[in-house]
One Martini backbone bead per residue (centre of mass of N, CA, C, O) as a GRO file, in nm:
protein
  257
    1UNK     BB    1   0.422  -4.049  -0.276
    2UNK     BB    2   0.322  -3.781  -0.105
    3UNK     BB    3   0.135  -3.652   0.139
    4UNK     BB    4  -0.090  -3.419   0.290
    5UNK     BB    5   0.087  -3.403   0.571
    6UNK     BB    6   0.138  -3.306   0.945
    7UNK     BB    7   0.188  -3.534   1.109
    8UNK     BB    8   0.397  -3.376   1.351
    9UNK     BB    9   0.419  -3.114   1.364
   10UNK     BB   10   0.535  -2.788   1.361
   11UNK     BB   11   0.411  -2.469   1.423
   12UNK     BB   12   0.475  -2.118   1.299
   13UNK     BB   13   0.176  -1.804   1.274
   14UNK     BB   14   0.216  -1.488   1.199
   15UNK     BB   15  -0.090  -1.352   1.188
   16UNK     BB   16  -0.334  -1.582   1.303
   17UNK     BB   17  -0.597  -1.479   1.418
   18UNK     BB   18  -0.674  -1.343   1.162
   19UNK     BB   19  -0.756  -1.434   0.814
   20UNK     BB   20  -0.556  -1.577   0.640
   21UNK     BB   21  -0.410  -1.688   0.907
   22UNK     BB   22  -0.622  -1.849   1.036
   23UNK     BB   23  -0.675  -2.028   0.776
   24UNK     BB   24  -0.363  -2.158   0.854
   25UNK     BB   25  -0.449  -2.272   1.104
   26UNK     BB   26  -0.651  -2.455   1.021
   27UNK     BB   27  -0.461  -2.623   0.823
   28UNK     BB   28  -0.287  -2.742   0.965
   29UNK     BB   29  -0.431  -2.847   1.207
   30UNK     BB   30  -0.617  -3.071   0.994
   31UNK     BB   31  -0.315  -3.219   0.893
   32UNK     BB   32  -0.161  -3.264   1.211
   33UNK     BB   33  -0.074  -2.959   1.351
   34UNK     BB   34   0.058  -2.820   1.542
   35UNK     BB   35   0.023  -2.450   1.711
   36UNK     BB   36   0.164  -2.117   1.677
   37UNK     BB   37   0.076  -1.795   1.781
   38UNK     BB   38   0.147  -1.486   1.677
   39UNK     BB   39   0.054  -1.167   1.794
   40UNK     BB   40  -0.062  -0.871   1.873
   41UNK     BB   41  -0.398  -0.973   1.937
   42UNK     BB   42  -0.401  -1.167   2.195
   43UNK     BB   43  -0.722  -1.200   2.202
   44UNK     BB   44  -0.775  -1.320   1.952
   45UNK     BB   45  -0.559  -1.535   1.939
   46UNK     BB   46  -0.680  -1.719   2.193
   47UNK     BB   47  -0.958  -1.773   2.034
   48UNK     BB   48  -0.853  -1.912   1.812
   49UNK     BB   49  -0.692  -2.153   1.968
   50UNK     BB   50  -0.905  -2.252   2.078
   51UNK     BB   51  -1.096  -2.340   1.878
   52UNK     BB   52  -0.919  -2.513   1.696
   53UNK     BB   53  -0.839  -2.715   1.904
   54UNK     BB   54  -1.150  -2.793   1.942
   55UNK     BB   55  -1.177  -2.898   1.620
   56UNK     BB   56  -0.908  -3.071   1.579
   57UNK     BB   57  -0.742  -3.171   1.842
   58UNK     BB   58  -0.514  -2.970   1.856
   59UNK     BB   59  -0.198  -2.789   1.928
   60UNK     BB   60  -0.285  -2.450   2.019
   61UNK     BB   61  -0.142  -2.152   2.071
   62UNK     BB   62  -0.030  -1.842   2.223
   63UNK     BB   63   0.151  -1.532   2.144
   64UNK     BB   64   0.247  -1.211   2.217
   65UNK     BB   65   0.358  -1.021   1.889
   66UNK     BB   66   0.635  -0.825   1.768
   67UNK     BB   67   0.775  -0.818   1.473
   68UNK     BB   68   0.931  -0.546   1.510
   69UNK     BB   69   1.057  -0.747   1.730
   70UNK     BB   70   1.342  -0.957   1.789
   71UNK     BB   71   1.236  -1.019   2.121
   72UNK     BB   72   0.982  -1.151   2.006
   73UNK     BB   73   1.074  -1.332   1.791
   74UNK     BB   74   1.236  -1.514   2.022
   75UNK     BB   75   1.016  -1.592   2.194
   76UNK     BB   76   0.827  -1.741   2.013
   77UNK     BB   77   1.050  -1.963   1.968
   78UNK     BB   78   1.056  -2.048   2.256
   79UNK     BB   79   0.768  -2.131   2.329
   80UNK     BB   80   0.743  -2.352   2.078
   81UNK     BB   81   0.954  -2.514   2.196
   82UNK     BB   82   0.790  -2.534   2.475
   83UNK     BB   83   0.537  -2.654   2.397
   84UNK     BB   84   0.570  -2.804   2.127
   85UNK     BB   85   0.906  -2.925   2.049
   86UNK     BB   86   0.928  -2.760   1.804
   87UNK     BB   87   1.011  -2.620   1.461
   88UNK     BB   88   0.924  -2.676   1.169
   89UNK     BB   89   0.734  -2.458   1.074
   90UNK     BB   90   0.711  -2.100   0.899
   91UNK     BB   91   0.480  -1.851   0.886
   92UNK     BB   92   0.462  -1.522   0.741
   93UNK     BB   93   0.180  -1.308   0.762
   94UNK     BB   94   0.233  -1.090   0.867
   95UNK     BB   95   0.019  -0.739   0.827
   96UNK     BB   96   0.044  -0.414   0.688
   97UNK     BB   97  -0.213  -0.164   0.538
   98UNK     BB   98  -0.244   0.194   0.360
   99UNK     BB   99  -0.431   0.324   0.133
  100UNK     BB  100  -0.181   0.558  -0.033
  101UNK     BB  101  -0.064   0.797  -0.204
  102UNK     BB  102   0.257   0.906  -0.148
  103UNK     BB  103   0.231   1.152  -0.173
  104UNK     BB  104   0.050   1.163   0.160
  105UNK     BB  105   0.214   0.985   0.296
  106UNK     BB  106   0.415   0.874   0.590
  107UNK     BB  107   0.703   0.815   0.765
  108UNK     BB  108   0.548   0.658   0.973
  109UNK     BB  109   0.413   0.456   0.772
  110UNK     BB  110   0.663   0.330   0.648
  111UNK     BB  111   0.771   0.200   0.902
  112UNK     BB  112   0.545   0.004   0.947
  113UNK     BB  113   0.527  -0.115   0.644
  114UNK     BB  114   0.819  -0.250   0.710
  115UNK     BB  115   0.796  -0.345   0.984
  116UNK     BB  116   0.578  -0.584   0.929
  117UNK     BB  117   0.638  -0.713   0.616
  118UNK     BB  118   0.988  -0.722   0.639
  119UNK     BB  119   1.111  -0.727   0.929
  120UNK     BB  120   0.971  -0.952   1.056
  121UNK     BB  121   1.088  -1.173   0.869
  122UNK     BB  122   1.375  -1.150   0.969
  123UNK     BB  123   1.311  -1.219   1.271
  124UNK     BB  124   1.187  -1.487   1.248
  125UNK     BB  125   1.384  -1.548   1.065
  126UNK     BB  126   1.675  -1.571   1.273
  127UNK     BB  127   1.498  -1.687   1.522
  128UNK     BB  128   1.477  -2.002   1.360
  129UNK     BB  129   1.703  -2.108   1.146
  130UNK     BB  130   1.911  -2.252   1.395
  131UNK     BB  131   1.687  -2.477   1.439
  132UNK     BB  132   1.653  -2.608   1.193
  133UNK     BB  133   1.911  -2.650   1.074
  134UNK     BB  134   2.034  -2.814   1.331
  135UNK     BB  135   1.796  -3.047   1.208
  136UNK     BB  136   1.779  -3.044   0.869
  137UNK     BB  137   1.498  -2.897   0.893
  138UNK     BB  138   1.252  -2.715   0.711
  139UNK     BB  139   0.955  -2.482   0.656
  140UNK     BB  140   0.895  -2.175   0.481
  141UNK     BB  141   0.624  -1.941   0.465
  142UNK     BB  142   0.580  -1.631   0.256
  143UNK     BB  143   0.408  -1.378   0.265
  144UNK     BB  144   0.317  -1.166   0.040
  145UNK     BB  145   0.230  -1.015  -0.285
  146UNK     BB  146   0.127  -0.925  -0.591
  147UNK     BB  147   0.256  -0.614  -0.552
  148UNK     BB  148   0.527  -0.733  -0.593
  149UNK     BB  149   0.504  -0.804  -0.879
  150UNK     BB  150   0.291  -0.516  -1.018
  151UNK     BB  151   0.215  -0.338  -0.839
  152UNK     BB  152  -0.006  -0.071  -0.634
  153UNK     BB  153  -0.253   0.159  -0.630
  154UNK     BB  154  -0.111   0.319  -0.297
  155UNK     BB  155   0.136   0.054  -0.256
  156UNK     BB  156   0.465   0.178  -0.280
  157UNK     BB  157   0.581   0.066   0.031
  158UNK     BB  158   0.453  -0.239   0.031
  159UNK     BB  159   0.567  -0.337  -0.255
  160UNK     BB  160   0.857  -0.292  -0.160
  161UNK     BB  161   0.841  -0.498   0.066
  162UNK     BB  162   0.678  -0.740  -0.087
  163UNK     BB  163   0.950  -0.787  -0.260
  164UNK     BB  164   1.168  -0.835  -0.047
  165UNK     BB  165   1.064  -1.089   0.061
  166UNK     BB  166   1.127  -1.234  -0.193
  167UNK     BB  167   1.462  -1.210  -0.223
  168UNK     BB  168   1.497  -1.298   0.078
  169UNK     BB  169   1.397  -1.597   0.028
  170UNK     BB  170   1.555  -1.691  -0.164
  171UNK     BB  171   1.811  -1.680  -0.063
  172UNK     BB  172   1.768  -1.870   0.151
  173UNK     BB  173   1.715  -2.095  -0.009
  174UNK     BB  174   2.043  -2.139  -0.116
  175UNK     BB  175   2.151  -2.110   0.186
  176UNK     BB  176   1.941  -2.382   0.332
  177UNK     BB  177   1.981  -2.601   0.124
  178UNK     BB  178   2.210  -2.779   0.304
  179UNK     BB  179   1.951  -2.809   0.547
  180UNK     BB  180   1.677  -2.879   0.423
  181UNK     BB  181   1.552  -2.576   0.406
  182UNK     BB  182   1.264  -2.443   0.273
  183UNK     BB  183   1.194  -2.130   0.077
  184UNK     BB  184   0.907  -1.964   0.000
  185UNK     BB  185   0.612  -1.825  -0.176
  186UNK     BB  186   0.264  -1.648  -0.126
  187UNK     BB  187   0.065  -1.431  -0.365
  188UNK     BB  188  -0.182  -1.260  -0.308
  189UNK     BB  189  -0.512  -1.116  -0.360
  190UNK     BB  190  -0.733  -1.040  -0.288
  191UNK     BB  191  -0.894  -1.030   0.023
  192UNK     BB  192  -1.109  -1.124   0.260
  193UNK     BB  193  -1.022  -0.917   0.531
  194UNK     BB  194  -1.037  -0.699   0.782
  195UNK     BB  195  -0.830  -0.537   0.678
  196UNK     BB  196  -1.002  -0.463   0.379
  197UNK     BB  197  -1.208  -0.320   0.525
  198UNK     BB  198  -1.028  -0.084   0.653
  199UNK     BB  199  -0.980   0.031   0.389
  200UNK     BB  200  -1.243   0.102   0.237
  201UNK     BB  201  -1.364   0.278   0.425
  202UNK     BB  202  -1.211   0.460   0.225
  203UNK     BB  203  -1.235   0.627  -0.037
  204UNK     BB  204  -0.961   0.519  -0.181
  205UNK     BB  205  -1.001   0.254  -0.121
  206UNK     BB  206  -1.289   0.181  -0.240
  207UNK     BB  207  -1.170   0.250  -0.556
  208UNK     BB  208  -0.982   0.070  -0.575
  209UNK     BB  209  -1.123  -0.199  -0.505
  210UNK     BB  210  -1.330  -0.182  -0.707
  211UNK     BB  211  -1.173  -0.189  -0.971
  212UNK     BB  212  -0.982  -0.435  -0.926
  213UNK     BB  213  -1.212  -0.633  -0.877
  214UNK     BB  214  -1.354  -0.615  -1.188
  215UNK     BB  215  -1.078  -0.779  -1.291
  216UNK     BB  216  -1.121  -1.011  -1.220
  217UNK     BB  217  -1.184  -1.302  -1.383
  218UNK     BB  218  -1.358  -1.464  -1.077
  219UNK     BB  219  -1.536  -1.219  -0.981
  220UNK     BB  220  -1.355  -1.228  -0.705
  221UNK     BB  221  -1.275  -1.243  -0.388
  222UNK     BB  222  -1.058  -1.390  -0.168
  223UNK     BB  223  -1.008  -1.646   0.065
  224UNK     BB  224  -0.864  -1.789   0.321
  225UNK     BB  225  -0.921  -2.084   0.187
  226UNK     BB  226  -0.760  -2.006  -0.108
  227UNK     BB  227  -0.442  -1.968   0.060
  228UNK     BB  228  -0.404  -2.244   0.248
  229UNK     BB  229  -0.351  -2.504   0.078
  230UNK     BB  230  -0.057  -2.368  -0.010
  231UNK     BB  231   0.066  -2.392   0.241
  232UNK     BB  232   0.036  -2.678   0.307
  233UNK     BB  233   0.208  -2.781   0.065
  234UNK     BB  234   0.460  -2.642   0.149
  235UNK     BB  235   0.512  -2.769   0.419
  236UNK     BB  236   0.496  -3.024   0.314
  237UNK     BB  237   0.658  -3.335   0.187
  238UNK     BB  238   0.489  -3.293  -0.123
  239UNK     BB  239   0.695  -3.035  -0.127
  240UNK     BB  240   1.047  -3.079  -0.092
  241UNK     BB  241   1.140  -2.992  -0.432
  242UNK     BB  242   1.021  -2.687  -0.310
  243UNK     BB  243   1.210  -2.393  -0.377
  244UNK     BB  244   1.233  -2.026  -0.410
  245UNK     BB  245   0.894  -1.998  -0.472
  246UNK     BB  246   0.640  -1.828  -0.665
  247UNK     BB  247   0.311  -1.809  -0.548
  248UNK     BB  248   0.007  -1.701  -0.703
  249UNK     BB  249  -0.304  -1.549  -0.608
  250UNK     BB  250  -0.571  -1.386  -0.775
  251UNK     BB  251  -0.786  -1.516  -1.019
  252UNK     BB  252  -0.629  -1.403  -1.260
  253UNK     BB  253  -0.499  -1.075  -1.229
  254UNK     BB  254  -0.213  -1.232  -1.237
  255UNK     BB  255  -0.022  -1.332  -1.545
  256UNK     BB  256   0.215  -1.501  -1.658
  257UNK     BB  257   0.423  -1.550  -1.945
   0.00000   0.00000   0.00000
């Protein structure tokens, strides 16, 4: 039976500054993974990098990343392997949304929002999948979101884009499955993290979220601790076997048949 270990890997976690991310850069490097964090937030990324490399004594680097730019993404892959020496693990986490009924919504605000939650990925497997292949080797993990799954009041640009995460997902995991390279998704459920808080802020997210919040099963927002131990079980080599695959947390908000 395989460990859920992490030791030696080489892992690249975008938008891992704070929130679930960071959450994720915590997990990977307690498993015995170095990190490197792209992030838009590049002091708060190098704050992050700091602390975590000090409290695990892994190496955690940091690159100002624009995942909405292909040559962002080329860069921070090229970063970490002159860094870290390789990449094993890609988790694609980076993501930005503004809760607004659609027809209220702006094209400048669609763009940004399939920019930064779909384009993003694309841009980093498109950077990152030729070193895997080539190596053999590789697990991705692409966060998407529940409204992916169920679509979400307000979030109807947004749900669409992390509904896209899922399908080409999906795809990559068929295409480099003879690659060895692994390619699942895992789909959160309300999280409380910076990005929940400047929504709520605002009158019409405070009420979407306050009725959401209401109805979760488990009485409570999810924590990027609860987030965090999937993503390193799907990076590491205790699910090798397991590639494909859409997997909620949620408190129980949203539930298979």
């Amino acid at each position: 039976m395989s460990e859920l270990s992490l030791a030696g890997k080489k892992a690249v976690v975008t938008g891992g500054a704070r929130g679930i991310g960071r959450g994720i850069v915590e997990a990977l490097a307690r498993a015995g993974a170095d990190v490197m964090i792209g992030d838009f937030l590049a002091d708060e990324a190098a704050r992050t990098a700091e602390t975590v490399s000090r409290e695990t004594g892994r190496v955690v680097k940091s690159a100002r990343t624009d995942v909405t730019q292909l040559e962002d993404a080329v860069a921070l892959r090229d970063a970490a392997i002159a860094q870290l020496g390789g990449i094993d693990i890609l988790v694609n986490n980076a993501g930005w949304d503004n809760l607004t009924p659609f027809l209220q919504s702006k094209p400048e605000e669609w763009q940004r929002v399939i920019g930064v939650n779909y384009q993003g990925v694309i841009h980093t497997c498109y950077a990152v999948l030729p070193h895997m292949a080539e190596r053999k080797h590789g697990a991705i993990v692409n966060i998407s979101s529940d409204s992916a799954r169920v679509g979400s009041m307000g979030e109807a640009v947004y749900s669409g884009a992390k509904a896209a995460v899922v399908a080409f997902s999906k795809t990559l995991a068929r295409e480099h499955a003879r690659d060895n390279v692994r390619v699942n998704v895992v789909c959160p459920g309300l999280v409380d993290t910076p990005l929940l808080a400047e929504i709520q802020s605002r009158d019409f997210g405070r009420k979407v979220i306050g009725a959401v919040t209401g109805a979760i099963p488990l009485k409570r927002l999810g924590k990027p601790e609860d987030i965090a131990p999937m993503v390193a079980f799907l990076a590491s080599e205790a699910a090798s076997y397991i590639t494909g695959q859409v997997i909620s947390i949620s408190g129980g908000l949203t539930m298979a048949g």
